[in-house]
C-alpha positions as CSV (number, residue, x, y, z in Angstrom):
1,X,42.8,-38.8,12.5
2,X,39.9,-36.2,12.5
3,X,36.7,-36.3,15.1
4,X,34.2,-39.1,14.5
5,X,30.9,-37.7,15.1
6,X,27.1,-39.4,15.1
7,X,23.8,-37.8,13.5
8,X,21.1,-39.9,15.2
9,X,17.6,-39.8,13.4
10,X,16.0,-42.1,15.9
11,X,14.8,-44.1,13.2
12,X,12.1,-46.3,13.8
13,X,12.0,-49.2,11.3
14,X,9.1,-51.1,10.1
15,X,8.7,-53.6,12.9
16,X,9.6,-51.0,15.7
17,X,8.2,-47.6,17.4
18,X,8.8,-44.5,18.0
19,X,9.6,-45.6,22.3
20,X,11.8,-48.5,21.1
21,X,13.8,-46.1,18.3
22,X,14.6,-43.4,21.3
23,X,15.7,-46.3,24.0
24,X,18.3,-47.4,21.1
25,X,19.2,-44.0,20.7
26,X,20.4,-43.4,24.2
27,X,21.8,-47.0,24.0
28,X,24.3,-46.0,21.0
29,X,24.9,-42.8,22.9
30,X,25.9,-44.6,26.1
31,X,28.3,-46.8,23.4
32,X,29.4,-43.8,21.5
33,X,30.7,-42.6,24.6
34,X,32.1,-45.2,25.7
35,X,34.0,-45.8,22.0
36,X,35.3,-42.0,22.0
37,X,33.2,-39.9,19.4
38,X,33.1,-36.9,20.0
39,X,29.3,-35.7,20.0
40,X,25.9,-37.3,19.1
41,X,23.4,-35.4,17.5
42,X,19.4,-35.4,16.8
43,X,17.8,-33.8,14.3
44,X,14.1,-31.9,13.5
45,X,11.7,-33.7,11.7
46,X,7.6,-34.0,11.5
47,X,5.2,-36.1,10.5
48,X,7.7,-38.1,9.2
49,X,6.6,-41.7,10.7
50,X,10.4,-43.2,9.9
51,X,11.6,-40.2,12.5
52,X,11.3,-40.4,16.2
53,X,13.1,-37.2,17.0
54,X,10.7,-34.6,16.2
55,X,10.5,-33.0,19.7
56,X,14.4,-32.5,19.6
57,X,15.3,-30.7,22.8
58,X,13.1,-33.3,24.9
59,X,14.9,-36.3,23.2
60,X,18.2,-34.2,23.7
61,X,17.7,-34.1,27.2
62,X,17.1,-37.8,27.7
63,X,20.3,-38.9,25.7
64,X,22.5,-36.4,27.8
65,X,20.6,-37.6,30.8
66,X,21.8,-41.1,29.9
67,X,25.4,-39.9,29.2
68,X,27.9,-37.8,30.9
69,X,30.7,-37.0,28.7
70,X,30.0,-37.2,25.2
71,X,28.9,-33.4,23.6
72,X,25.2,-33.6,22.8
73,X,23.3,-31.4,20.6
74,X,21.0,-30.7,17.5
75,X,21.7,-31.3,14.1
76,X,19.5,-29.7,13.5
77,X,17.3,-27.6,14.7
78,X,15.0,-25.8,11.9
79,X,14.7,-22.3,13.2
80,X,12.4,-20.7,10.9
81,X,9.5,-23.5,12.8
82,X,10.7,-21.4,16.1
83,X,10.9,-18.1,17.9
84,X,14.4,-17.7,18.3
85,X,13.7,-16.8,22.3
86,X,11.9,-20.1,22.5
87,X,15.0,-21.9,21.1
88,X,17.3,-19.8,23.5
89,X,15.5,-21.0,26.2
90,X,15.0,-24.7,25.6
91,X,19.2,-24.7,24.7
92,X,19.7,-22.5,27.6
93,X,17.8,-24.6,29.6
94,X,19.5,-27.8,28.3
95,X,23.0,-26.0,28.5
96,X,22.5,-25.4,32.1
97,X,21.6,-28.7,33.1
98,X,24.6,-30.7,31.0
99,X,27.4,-27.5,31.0
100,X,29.8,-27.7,28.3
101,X,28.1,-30.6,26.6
102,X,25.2,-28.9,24.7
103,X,25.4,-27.8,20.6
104,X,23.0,-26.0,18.4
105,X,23.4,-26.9,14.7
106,X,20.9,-24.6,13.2
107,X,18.9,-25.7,10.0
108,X,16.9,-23.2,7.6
109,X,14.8,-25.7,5.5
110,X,11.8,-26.5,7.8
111,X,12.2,-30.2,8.3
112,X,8.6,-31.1,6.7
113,X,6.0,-30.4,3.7
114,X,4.5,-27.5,3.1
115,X,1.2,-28.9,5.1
116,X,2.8,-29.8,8.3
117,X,4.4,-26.6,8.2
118,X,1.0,-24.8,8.2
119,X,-0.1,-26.9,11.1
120,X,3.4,-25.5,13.1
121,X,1.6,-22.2,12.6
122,X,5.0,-21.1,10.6
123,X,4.9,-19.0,7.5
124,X,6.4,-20.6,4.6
125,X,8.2,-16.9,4.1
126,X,9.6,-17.6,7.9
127,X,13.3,-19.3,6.0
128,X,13.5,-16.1,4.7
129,X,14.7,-14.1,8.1
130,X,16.9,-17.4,9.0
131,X,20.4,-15.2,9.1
132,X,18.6,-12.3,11.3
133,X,16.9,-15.1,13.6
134,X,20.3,-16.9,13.9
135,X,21.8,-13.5,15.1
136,X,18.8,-13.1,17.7
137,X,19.5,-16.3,19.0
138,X,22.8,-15.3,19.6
139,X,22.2,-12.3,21.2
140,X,19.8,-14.6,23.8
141,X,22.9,-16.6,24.9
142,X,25.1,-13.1,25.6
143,X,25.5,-12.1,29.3
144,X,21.9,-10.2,30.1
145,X,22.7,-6.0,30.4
146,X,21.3,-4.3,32.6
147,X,18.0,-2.6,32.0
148,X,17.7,-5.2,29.1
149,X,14.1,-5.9,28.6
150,X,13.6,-9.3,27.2
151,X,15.8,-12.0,28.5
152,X,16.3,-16.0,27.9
153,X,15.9,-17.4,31.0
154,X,17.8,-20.1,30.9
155,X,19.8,-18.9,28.2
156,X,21.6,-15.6,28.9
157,X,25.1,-16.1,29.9
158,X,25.0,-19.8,29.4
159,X,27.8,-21.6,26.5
160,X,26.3,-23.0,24.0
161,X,27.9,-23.4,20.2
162,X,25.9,-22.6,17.7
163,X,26.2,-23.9,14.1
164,X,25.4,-23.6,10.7
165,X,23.8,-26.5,8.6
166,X,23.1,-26.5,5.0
167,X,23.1,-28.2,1.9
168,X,23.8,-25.1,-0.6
169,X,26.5,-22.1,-0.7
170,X,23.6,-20.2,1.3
171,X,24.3,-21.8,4.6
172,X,28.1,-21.7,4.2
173,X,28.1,-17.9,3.3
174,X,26.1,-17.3,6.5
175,X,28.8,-19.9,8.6
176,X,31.6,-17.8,7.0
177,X,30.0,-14.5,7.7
178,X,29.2,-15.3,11.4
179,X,32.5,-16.9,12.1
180,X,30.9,-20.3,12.9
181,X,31.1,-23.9,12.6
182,X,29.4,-25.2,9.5
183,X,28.4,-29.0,8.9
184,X,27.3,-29.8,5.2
185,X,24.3,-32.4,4.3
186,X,26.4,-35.0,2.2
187,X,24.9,-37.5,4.0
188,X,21.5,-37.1,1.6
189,X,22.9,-33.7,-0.3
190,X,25.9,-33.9,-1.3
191,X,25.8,-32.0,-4.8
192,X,27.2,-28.9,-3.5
193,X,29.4,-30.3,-1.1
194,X,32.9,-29.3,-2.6
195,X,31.7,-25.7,-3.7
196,X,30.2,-25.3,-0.1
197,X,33.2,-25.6,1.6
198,X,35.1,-24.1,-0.8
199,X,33.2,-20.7,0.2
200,X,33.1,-21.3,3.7
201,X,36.7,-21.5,4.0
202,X,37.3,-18.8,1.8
203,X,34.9,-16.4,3.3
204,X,35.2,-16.9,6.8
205,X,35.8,-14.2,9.3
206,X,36.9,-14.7,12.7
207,X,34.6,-14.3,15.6
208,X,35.0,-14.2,18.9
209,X,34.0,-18.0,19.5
210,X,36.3,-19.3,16.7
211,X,39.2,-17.7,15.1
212,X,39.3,-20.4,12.7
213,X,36.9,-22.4,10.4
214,X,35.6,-25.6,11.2
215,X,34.0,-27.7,8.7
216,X,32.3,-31.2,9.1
217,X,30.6,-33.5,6.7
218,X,27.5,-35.4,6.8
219,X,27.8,-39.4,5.9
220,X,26.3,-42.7,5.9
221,X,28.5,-45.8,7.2
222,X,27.1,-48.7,6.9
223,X,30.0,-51.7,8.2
224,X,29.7,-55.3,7.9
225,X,31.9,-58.4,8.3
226,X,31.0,-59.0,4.1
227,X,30.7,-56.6,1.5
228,X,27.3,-58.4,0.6
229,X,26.0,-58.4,4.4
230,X,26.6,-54.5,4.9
231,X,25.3,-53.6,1.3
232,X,22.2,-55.6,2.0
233,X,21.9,-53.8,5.6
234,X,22.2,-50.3,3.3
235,X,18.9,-51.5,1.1
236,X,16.8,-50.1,4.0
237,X,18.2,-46.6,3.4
238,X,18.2,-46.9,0.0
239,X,14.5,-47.9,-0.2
240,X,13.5,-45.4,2.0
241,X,14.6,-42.3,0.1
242,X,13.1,-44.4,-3.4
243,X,9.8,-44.6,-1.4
244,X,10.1,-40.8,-0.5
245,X,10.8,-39.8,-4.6
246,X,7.5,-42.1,-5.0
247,X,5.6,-39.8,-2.5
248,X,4.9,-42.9,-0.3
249,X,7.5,-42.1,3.0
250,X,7.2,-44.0,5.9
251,X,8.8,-46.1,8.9
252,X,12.7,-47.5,7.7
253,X,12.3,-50.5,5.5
254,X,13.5,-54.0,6.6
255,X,16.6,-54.7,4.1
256,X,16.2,-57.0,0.8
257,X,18.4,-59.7,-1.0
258,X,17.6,-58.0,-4.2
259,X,17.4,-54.0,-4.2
260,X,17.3,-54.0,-8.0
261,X,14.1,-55.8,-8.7
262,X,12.3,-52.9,-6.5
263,X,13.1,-49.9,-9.0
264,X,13.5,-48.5,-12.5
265,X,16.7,-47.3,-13.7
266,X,16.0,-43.8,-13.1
267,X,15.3,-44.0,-9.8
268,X,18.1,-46.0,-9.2
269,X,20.1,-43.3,-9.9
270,X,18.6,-40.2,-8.1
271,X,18.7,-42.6,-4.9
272,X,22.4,-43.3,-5.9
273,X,23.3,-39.9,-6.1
274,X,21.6,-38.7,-3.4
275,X,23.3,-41.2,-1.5
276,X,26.8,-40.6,-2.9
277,X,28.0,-40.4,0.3
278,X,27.6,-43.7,1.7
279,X,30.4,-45.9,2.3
280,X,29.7,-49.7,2.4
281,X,31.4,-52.5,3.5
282,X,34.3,-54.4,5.4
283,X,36.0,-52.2,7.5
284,X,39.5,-52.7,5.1
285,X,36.7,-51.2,2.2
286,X,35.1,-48.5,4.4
287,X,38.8,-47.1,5.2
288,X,40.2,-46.9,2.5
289,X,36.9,-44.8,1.0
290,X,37.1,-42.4,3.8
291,X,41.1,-41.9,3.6
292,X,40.3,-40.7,0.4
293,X,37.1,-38.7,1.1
294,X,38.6,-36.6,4.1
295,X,41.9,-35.9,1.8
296,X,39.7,-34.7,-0.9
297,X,37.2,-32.5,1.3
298,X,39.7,-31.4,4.1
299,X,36.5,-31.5,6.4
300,X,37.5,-31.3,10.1
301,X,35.0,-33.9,11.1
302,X,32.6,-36.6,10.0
303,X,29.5,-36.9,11.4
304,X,28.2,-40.6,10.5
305,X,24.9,-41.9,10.1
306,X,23.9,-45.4,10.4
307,X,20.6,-46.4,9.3
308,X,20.5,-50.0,10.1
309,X,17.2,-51.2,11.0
310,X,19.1,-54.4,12.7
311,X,20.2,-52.0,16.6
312,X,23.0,-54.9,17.2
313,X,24.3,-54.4,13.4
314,X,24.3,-51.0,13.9
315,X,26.5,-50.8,16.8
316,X,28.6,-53.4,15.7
317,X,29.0,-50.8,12.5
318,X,29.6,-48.0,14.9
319,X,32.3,-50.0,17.1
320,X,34.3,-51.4,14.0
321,X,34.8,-47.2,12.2
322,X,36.2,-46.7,16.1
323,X,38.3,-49.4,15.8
324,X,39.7,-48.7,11.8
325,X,39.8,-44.9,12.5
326,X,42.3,-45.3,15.2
């Protein structure tokens, strides 16, 4: 079986906070651990009040403070928001307090509207320099040469992978060009998810960090002892991305008996597709989807999301894909 992998948003659901959405972070961390996957990543977000992880490399640090095994990383982090030197030395920083435990999934959308990204102080042009920025950052995290006049500090000399994120052949032409890992957005994306890694594998060139490619997948698992209990537990989600497509976002909805008396037909199927991805049910149900979907992609690793507003459903969901993907 391949990798088993968590993408944490630190959701905070309707009758939480932000402070209670971070503790059950670390708490499914410390499980994760525990249960064997291999790495447990946070993403960038702001002013997105459902999203708890907007300072990423701060709530980073706390969950690999709180762990001691399990790789911990970003997925991601939206460089065009940063100076690449800044990132170098918040991940160099981070790598040299938790060695050989840190990643860097690197995004090039910036996380936000066009209004919050003003208030970042970011040019909306900034996603336009992401595959020069990526290769600064890289250069940050070589061994410093002598004479060499700007320096990460923590950063230079220190291992930690970087990857490529995307939801469009852009990101997977830049994975394959760089010779790095690249993890595609089915989780809410996934229309170009077979094209995408067509490309990727097709173009890759070696590097000196991988001589292979490596290819994982975004997706929603959402586990349940009924079909009917884990499909109501996935009526949060799938409220929350009909609320976005209204324009009214906010904190992740408490789950409904009855999803289809809250929207029209048409909506019902964006959130649908968008959410293509999702695979709901018994555990017997859930395996059998995901036998399939790995055959089909040939990804190397899934990287699940669980947005369960319920934190003992959640890692009860969690624990039971452990126990079915052995």
């Amino acid at each position: 079986m391949i990798p088993l992998s968590i993408l944490d948003l630190a959701f905070v659901a309707e009758d939480s906070s932000p402070a209670v959405a971070l503790h059950d972070s670390l708490k499914l961390a410390q499980h994760a651990e525990k249960w064997g996957y291999r790495r447990f990543w946070l993403a960038e977000h702001h002013n997105m009040a459902g999203i708890a992880s907007s300072a990423t490399s701060v709530a980073i640090a706390y969950v690999a403070g709180g762990t001691s095994t399990i790789r911990v990383g970003a997925g991601g982090i939206m460089l065009p928001n940063h100076s690449p030197l800044v990132i170098a030395e918040q991940f160099g920083t981070l790598g040299s307090l938790f060695p050989d435990r840190i990643d860097l999934g690197l995004g090039r959308a910036p996380g936000t509207d066009q209004m919050t990204l003003q208030a970042l102080r970011r040019s909306p042009s900034a996603s336009d320099h992401f595959p020069e920025d990526v290769m600064e950052l890289q250069s940050y995290f070589e061994p410093a040469r002598p004479g060499q006049a700007i320096q990460a500090v923590p950063g230079a000399g220190v291992s930690v992978p970087l990857w490529i994120l995307g939801s469009s052949l852009f990101g997977a032409q830049l994975a394959a060009q760089l010779g790095l890992p690249y993890a595609f957005a089915s989780h809410f994306a996934p229309a170009a998810l077979f094209q995408a890694i067509k490309v990727y594998r097709d173009q890759f060139t070696p590097s000196k960090e991988w001589d292979r490619s490596y290819c994982a997948a975004g997706i929603n698992v959402i586990i349940a002892e009924t079909d009917a209990q884990a499909q109501r537990d996935f009526t949060s989600l799938q409220q929350q991305f009909l609320r976005l497509i209204r324009g009214s976002p906010g904190r992740l909805p408490l789950p409904v008996d009855h999803i289809h008396t809250l929207w029209l037909p048409h909506e019902r199927d964006y959130v649908m597709d968008k959410l293509s991805c999702s695979f709901v049910g018994t555990a017997e149900r859930v395996r059998k989807a995901l036998e399939i979907f790995v055959e089909r992609t040939g990804v190397d690793e899934l990287i699940v999301s669980t947005p369960v507003v319920d934190q003992e459903a959640r890692l009860r969901s969690y624990e039971a894909l452990r126990d079915l993907w052995k």
